[in-house]
C-alpha positions as CSV (number, residue, x, y, z in Angstrom):
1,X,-16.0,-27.1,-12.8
2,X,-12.5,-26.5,-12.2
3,X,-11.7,-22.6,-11.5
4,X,-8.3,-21.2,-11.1
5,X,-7.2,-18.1,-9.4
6,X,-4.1,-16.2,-8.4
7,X,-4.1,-14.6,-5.2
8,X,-0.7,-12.1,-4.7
9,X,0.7,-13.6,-1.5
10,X,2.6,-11.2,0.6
11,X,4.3,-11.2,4.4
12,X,6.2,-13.9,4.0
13,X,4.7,-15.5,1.8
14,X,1.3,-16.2,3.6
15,X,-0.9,-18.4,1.9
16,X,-4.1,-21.1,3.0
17,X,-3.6,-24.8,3.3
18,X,-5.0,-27.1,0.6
19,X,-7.7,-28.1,2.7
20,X,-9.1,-24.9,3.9
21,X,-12.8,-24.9,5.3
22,X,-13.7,-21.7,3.4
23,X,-12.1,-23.5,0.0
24,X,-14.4,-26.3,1.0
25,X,-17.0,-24.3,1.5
26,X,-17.0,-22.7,-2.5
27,X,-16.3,-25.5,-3.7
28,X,-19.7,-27.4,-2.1
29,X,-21.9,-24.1,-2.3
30,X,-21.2,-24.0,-6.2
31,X,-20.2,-26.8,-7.6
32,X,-16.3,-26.2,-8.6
33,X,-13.2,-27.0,-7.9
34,X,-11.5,-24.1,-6.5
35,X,-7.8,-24.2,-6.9
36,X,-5.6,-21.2,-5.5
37,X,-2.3,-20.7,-7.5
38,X,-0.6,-18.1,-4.8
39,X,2.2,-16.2,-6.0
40,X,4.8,-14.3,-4.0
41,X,4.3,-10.4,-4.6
42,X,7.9,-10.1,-6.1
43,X,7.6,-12.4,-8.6
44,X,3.6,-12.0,-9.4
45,X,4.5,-9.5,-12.7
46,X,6.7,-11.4,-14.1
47,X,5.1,-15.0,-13.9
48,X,2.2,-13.2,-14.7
49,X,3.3,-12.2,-17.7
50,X,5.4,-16.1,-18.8
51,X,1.7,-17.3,-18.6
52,X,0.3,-15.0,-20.8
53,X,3.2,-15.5,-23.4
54,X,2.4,-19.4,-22.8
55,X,-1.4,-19.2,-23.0
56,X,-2.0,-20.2,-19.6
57,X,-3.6,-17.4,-17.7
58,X,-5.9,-18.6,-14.5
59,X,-9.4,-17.6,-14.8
60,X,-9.1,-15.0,-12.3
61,X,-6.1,-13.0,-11.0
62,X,-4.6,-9.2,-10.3
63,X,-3.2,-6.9,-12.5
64,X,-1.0,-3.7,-11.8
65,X,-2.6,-0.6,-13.3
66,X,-0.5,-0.6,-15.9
67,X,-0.4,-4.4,-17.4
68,X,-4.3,-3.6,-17.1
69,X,-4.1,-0.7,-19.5
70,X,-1.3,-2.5,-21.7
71,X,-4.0,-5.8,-22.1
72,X,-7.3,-4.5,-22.0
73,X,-7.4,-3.9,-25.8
74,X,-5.9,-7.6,-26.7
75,X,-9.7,-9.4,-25.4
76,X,-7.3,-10.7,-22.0
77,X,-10.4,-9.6,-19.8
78,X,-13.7,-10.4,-19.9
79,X,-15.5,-7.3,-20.4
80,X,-18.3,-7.1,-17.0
81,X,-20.6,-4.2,-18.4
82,X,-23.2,-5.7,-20.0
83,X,-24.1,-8.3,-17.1
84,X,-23.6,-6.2,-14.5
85,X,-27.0,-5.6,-13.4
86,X,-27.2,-9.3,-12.7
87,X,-25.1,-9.4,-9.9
88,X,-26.0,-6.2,-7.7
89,X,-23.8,-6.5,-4.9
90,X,-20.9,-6.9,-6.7
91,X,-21.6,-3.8,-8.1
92,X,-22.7,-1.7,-5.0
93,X,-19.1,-3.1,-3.4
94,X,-17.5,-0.7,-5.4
95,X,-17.7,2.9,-5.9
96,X,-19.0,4.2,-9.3
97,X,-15.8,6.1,-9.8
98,X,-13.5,3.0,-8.4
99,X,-15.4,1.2,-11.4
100,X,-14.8,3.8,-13.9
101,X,-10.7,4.9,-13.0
102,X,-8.6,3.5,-15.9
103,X,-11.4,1.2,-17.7
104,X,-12.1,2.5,-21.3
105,X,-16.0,4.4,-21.7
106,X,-18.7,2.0,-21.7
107,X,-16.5,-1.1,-20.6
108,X,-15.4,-2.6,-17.3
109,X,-12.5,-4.8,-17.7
110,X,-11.6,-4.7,-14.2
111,X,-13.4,-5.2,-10.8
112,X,-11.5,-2.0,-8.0
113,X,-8.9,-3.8,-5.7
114,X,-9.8,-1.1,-2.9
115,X,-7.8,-0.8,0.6
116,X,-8.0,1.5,3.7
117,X,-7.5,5.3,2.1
118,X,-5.8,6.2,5.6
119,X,-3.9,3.2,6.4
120,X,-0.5,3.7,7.5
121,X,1.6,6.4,9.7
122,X,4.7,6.6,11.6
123,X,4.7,4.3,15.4
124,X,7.6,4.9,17.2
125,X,9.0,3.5,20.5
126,X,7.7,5.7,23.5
127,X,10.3,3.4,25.4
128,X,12.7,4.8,23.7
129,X,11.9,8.0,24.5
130,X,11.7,7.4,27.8
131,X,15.1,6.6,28.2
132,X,16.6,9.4,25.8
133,X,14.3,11.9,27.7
134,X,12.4,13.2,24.8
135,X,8.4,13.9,25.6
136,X,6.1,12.1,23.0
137,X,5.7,14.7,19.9
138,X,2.5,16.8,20.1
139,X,0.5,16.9,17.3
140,X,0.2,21.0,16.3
141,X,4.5,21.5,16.7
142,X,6.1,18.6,15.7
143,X,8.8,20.3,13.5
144,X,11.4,18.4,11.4
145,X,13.8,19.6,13.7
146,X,11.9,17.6,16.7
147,X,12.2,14.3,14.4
148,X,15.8,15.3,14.0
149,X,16.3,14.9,17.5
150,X,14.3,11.9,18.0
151,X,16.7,10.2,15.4
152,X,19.7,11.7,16.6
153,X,18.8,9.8,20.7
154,X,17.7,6.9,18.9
155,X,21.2,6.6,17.0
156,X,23.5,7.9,19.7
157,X,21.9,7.6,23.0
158,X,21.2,3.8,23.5
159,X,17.6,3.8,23.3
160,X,17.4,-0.2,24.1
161,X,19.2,0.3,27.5
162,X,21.9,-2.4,26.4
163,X,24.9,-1.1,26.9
164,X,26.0,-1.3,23.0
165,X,26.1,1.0,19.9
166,X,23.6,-1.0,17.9
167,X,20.6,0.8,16.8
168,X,19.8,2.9,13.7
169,X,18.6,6.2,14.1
170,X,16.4,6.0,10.6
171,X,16.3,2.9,8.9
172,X,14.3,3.7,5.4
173,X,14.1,2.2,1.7
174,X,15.7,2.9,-1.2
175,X,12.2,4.1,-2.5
176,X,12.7,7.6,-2.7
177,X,9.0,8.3,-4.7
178,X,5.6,7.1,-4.7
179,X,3.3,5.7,-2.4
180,X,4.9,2.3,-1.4
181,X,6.2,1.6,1.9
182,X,9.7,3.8,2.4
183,X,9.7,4.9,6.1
184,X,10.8,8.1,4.2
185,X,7.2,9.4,2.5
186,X,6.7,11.5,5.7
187,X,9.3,13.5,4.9
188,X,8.9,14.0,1.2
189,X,5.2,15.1,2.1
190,X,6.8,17.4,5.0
191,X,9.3,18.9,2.1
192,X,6.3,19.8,-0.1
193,X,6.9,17.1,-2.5
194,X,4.4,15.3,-4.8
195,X,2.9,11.9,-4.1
196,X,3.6,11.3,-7.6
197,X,1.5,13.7,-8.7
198,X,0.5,16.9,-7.7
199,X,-1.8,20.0,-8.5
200,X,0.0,23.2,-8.4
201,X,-2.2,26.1,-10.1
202,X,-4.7,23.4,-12.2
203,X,-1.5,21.6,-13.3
204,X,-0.1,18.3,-12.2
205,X,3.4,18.5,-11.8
206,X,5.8,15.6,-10.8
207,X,8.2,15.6,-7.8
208,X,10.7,15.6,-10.3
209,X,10.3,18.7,-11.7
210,X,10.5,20.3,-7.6
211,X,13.9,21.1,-8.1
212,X,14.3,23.1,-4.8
213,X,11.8,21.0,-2.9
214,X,13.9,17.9,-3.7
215,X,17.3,19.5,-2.6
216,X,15.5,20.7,0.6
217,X,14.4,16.8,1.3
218,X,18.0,14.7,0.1
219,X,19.7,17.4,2.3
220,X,18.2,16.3,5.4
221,X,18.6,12.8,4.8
222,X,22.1,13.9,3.5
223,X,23.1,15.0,7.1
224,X,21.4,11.9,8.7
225,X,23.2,9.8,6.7
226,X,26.9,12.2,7.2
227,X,26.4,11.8,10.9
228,X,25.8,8.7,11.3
229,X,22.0,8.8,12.2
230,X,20.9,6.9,8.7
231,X,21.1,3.6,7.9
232,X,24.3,3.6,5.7
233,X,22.9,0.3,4.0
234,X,19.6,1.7,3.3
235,X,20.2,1.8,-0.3
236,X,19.8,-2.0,-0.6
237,X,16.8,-2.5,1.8
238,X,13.4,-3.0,0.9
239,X,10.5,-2.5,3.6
240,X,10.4,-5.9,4.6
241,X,14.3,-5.9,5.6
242,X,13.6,-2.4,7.6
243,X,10.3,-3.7,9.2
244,X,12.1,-6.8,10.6
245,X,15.0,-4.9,12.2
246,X,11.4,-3.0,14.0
247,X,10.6,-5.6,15.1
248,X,13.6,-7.0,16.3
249,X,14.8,-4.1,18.4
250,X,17.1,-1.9,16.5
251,X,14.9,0.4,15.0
252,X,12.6,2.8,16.7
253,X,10.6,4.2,13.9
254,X,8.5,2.4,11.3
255,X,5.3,3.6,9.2
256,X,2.6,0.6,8.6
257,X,-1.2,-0.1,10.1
258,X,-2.7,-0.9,13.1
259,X,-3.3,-4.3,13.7
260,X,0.9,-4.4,13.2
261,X,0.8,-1.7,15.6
262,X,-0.7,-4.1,18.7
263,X,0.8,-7.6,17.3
264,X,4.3,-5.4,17.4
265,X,4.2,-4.5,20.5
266,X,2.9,-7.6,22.1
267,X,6.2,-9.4,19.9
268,X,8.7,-6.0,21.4
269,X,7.5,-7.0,24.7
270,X,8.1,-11.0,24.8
271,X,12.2,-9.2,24.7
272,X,11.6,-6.0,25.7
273,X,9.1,-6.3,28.8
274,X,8.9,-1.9,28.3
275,X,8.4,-1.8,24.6
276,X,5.8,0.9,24.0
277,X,4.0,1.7,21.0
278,X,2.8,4.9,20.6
279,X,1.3,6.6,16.9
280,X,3.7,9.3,15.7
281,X,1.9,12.5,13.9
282,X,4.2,13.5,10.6
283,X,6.6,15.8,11.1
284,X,5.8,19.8,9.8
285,X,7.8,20.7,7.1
286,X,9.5,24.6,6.7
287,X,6.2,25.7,4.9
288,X,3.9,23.7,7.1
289,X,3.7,21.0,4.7
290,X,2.8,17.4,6.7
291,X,1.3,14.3,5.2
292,X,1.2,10.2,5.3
293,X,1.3,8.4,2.4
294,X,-2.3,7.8,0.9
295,X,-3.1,5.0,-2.0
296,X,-5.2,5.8,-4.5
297,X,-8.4,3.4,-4.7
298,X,-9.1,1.4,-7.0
299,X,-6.8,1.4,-9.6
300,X,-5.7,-2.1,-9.4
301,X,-8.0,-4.7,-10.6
302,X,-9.2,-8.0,-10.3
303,X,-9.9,-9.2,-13.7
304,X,-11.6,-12.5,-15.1
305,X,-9.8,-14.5,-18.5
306,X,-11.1,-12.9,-21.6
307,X,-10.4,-16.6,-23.1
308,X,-12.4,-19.0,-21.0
309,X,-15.5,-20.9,-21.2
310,X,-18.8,-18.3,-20.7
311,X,-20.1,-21.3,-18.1
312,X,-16.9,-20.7,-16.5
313,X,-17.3,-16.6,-16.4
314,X,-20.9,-16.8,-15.2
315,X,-19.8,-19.0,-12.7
316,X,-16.9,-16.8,-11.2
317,X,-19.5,-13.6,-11.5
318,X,-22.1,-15.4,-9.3
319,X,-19.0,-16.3,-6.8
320,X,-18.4,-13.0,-6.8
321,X,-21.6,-11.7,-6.7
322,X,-22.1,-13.8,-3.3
323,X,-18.7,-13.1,-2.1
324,X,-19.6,-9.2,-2.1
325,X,-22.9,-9.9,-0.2
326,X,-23.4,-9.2,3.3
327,X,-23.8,-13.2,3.8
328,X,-20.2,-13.4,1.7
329,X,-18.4,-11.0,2.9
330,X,-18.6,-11.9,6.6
331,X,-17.7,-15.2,5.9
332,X,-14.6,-14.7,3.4
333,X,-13.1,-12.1,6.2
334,X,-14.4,-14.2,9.6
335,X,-14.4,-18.0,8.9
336,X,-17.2,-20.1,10.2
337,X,-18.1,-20.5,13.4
338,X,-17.2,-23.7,15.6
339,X,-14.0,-23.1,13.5
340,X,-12.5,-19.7,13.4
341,X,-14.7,-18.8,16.6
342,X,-16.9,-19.6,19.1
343,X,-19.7,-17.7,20.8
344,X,-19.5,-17.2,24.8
345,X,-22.8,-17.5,27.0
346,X,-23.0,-13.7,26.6
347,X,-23.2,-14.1,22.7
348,X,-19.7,-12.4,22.1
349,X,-17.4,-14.3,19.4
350,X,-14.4,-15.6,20.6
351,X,-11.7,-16.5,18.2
352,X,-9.6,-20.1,18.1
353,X,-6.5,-20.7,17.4
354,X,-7.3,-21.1,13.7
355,X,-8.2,-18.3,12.9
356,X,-5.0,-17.5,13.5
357,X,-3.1,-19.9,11.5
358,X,-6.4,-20.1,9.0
359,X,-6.5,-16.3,8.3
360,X,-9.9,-16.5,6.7
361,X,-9.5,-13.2,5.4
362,X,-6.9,-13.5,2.9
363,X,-8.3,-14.3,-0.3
364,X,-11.1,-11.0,0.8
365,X,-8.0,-9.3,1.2
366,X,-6.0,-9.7,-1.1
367,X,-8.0,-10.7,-4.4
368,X,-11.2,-8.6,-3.6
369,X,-11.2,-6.4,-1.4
370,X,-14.5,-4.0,-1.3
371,X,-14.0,-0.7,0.6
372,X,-11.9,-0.2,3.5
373,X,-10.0,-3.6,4.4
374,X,-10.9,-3.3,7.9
375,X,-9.0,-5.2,10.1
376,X,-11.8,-5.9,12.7
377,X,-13.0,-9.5,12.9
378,X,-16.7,-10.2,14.5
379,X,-14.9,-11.6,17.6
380,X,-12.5,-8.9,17.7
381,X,-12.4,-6.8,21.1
382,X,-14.6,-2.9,21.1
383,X,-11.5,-1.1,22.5
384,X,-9.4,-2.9,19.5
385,X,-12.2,-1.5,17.1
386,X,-12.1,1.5,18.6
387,X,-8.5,2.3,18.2
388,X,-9.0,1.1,14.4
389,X,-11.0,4.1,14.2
390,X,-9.0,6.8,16.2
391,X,-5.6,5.7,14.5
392,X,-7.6,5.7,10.9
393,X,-9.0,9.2,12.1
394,X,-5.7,11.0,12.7
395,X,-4.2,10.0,9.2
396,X,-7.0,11.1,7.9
397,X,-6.6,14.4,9.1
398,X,-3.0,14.4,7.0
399,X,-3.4,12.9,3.7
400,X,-1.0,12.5,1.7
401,X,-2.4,11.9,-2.0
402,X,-1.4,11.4,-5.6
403,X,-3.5,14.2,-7.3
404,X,-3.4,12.7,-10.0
405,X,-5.5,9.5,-8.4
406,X,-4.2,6.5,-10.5
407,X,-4.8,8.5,-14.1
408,X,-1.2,8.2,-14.6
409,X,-0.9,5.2,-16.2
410,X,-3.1,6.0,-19.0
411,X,-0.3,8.2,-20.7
412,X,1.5,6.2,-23.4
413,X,4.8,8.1,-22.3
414,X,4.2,6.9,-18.7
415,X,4.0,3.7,-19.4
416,X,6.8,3.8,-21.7
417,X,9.4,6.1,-19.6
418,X,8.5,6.3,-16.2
419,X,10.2,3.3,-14.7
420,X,13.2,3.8,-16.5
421,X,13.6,7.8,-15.4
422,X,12.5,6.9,-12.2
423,X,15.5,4.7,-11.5
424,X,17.9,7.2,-13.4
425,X,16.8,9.5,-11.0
426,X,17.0,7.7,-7.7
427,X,20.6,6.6,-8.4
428,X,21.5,10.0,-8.4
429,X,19.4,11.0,-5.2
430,X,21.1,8.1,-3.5
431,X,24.1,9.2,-4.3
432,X,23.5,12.8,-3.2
433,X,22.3,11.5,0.1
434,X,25.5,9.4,0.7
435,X,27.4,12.4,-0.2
436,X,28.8,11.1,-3.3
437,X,27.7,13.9,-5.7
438,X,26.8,17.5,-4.8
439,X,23.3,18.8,-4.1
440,X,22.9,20.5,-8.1
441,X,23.2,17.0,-8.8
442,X,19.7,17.1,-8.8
443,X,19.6,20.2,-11.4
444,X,21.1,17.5,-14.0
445,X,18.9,15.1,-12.6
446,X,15.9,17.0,-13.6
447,X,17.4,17.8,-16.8
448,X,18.0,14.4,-18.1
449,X,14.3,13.4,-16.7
450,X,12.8,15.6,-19.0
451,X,14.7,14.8,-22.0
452,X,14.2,11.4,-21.2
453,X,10.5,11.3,-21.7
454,X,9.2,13.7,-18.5
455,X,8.0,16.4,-20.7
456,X,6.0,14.4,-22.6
457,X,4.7,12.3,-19.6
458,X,3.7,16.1,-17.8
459,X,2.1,16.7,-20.8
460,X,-0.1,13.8,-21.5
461,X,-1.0,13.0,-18.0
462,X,-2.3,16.8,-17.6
463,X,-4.0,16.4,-20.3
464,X,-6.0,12.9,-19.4
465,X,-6.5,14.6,-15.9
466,X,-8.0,17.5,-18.0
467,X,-10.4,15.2,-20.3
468,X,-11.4,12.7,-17.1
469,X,-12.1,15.7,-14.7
470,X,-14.3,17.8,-17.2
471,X,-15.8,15.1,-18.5
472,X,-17.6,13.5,-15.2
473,X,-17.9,13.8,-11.2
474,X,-14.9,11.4,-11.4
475,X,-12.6,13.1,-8.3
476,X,-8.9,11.8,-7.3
477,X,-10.1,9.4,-4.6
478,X,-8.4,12.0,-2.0
C-alpha cells in the first residue's frame, strides 16, 4: 500500500534520504510504501493549497490553524472521533483540550501538532561582555535600560576584539507581532503588549488597540535604530538571515532553544576560541512587565485525506497509533541501535555519526509531535538533560502567552482581515521606527485597523473565547 505524507521541512531545508532505516523500518512493519513529499516551510501553504485545487492532496500532511478551520467543513479530513477508542495511545499523546482547540463539537478533524510551551529565550555572548565590561544581567533588575546598554557596547564598543566597526548592536525581524521568531518579542512583552491576544478586565484586547503601549515599544527601537544600535536593514530580514549573522560573529543576541544554545557555541568557538554562551532573562519593562514568547499548543494539526481509500485511513491510524506508543515513540525520535547508537560496556548509549546526519527524529518532530518536543536523545549526556530542564525552567517562570490560546482563528473576520491589517499596520510601525513618520503615526494606525475589520475581529473573538471558556474546562494552554 502506497502512503504519502508531507512533512514541513525547515533549517535549511532538512529532510531524510530516500533510503532511511526508520522509512525501511514502516514500510516492513506494515506493509506500505512510505513515501515522504518534504516541503520547504515557505512554500508549504501555498503548494499546499495548488494540490488541493488539482485534487492531489497526500494522505497525510499539516495544516495552519486557519486552512484547518477554512477546510474542515468541505469533507478534506477524515473525521477521527468515532474510531478513536481503537487506537489508545494515539489518543493519550494528546491532551483532551489539545484535541478539542479549533475542531467543531463532536468531531476531530485534526490530530494536536504540540511543541515545548517554554521553548525559547534570549542567549547572549558573555564574551562579549567580558570585553565591554558589562557583568552578566541578574535575574530580579534587569531593566530595559540594562539591555540598552548591553546593545549600545555591542554596537559601539567592539565586542569581537577585531579591531573593526562590524557588529550590530540588535539585529531583529520585521515581525513586529505574534509569536514567531523576531529577536524583538521580549520587548513587546516588557512594553506590556499582547501576544496576540490578551485579557484585560475579562476582555481580550489586541496589541493593536494598546495605543500607548505601542508608542512606548517603537520608541525604544526608534532610538536604537537613530543611533546606530539597530540593524538598519532589519526591515527585510527574516529570522533565519538574523540567526546566521549569530552564528557567524556579528551578532551578540539571539532568542531560540537549547540544543542551538550548545551546538552554537561549540560552532562560535571553532572562530572564536572565547565564545560564551550564557541564557539572558527578559528585560523588565516600566511597569514590571517581562515575558518570552510562548506558543500556544495544539492548534496546528496533522490531518489524514478526507478522500482516500478507508484501507488506506485505517492503515495510517494504526501507524499512528504505534508511532505514539512507548515502543514508537522511542524509535521515531532515537533511531535503532547498531545504527544511530551503540551501547558501551556500562550500558550507556553512545551516538554514531548517523544520527547526526540521519536525524531520526524529524518526521516525530515535525509531523507528530506529542507533548513537549524534547530534545534529549537516549544516548544524550545527564548534564545535557539537565540543562534542558533548568533553561526550560527559567522561561517558564516568564511566559509570554496568547490569551486567547489559538481561538482566534475561529472568527470569520479573523480569517478574513487579520493578515491584511496586520501588514497595513507593520508598514507604518517600520516606518515609525526608522524615523520616517512621527510616533501618533500609530493613533492613525489604530484608526484604520479598526475600520478595516479590528472591531469586528475584537468582537467575534471575545465572544468565541466567551462560548469556549463557559462552555468546558478548556483553558488557554498558558
Amino acid at each position: 500500500m502506497s502512503i504519502t505524507m508531507m512533512p514541513i521541512s525547515w533549517e535549511g531545508g532538512l529532510r531524510w534520504r530516500e533510503d532511511h532505516p526508520i522509512i525501511k523500518y514502516l514500510n516492513d512493519k506494515f506493509n506500505i510504501d512510505l513515501q515522504l513529499q518534504w516541503t520547504d516551510g515557505e512554500s508549504y501553504k501555498e503548494k499546499l493549497s495548488v494540490m488541493a485545487a488539482a485534487g492531489q492532496l497526500p494522505d497525510m500532511f499539516q495544516v495552519e490553524p486557519e486552512m484547518f478551520v477554512n477546510w474542515q467543513h468541505k469533507g478534506v479530513f477524515l473525521d477521527l472521533a468515532a474510531d478513536m477508542q481503537t487506537y489508545p495511545h494515539l489518543k493519550s499523546a494528546f491532551s483532551s483540550d489539545s484535541w478539542e482547540l479549533l475542531n467543531p463539537s463532536g468531531k476531530l478533524y485534526g490530530i494536536p501538532v504540540s511543541n515545548t510551551a517554554y521553548r525559547d529565550s534570549y542567549q547572549i555572548r558573555a564574551d562579549w561582555l567580558d570585553k565591554v565590561g558589562i557583568p552578566i544581567p541578574a535575574v530580579d533588575d534587569f531593566t530595559l535600560d540594562d539591555f540598552y546598554r548591553i546593545v549600545q557596547a555591542f554596537a559601539l564598543e567592539d565586542p569581537d576584539d577585531d579591531g573593526l566597526n562590524n557588529t550590530f548592536g540588535l539585529s531583529i525581524t520585521n515581525l513586529l507581532s505574534g509569536s514567531a521568531p523576531s529577536n524583538s518579542g521580549q520587548l513587546r512583552a516588557a512594553f506590556g503588549l499582547a501576544n496576540e491576544w490578551k485579557l484585560i478586565d475579562g476582555q481580550l484586547v489586541s496589541q493593536y488597540i494598546q495605543t500607548e503601549e505601542m508608542k512606548q515599544f517603537l520608541s525604544y527601537l526608534r532610538k536604537l535604530y537613530a543611533e546606530g544600535l539597530l540593524d538598519r536593514n532589519f526591515a527585510d530580514k527574516g529570522f533565519g538571515t538574523i540567526y546566521e549573522e549569530f552564528q557567524s560573529g556579528k551578532t551578540g543576541i539571539i532568542t531560540y532553544r537549547p540544543d542551538t544554545f550548545l551546538s552554537d557555541e561549540l560552532l562560535l568557538r571553532a572562530s572564536h576560541p572565547k565564545a560564551r554562551l550564557v541564557q539572558l532573562p527578559p528585560p523588565i519593562g516600566p511597569k514590571g512587565d517581562r515575558g518570552n514568547p510562548t506558543n500556544p499548543q495544539g492548534v496546528s494539526k496533522s490531518v489524514i485525506n478526507g478522500h482516500i481509500a478507508p484501507a488506506k485511513q485505517a492503515r495510517i491510524m494504526e501507524i499512528l497509533d504505534w508511532w505514539t506508543s512507548p515502543e514508537g515513540a522511542f524509535v521515531m525520535s532515537n533511531g535503532f541501535e547498531g545504527v544511530h547508537y551503540v551501547r558501551g560496556e556500562d550500558g550507556a548509549a553512545v551516538k554514531t555519526a548517523l544520527a547526526d546526519s540521519d536525524v531520526p527524529w524529524l518526521l516525530s518532530s515535525w509531523l507528530l509531535s506529542g507533548g513537549d518536543a524534547e530534545p534529549a536523545k537516549v544516548y544524550t549526556e545527564p548534564e545535557v538533560v539537565d540543562f534542558y530542564k533548568r533553561y526550560y525552567k527559567k522561561n517558564a517562570a516568564f511566559a509570554y502567552t496568547n490569551d486567547a490560546g489559538g481561538l482566534e482563528v475561529l472568527s470569520l473576520a479573523y480569517r478574513w482581515y487579520y493578515r491584511k491589517l496586520e501588514e497595513d499596520y507593520r508598514k507604518i510601525q517600520i516606518q515609525v521606527i526608522r524615523g520616517e513618520k512621527p510616533l501618533n503615526a500609530i493613533d492613525y494606525a489604530e484608526k484604520a485597523w479598526r475600520e478595516g475589520g479590528g472591531d469586528r475581529i475584537l468582537r467575534e473573538v471575545n465572544e468565541i473565547y466567551r462560548q469556549n471558556v463557559s462552555a468546558s474546562s478548556w483553558n488557554t494552554a498558558k
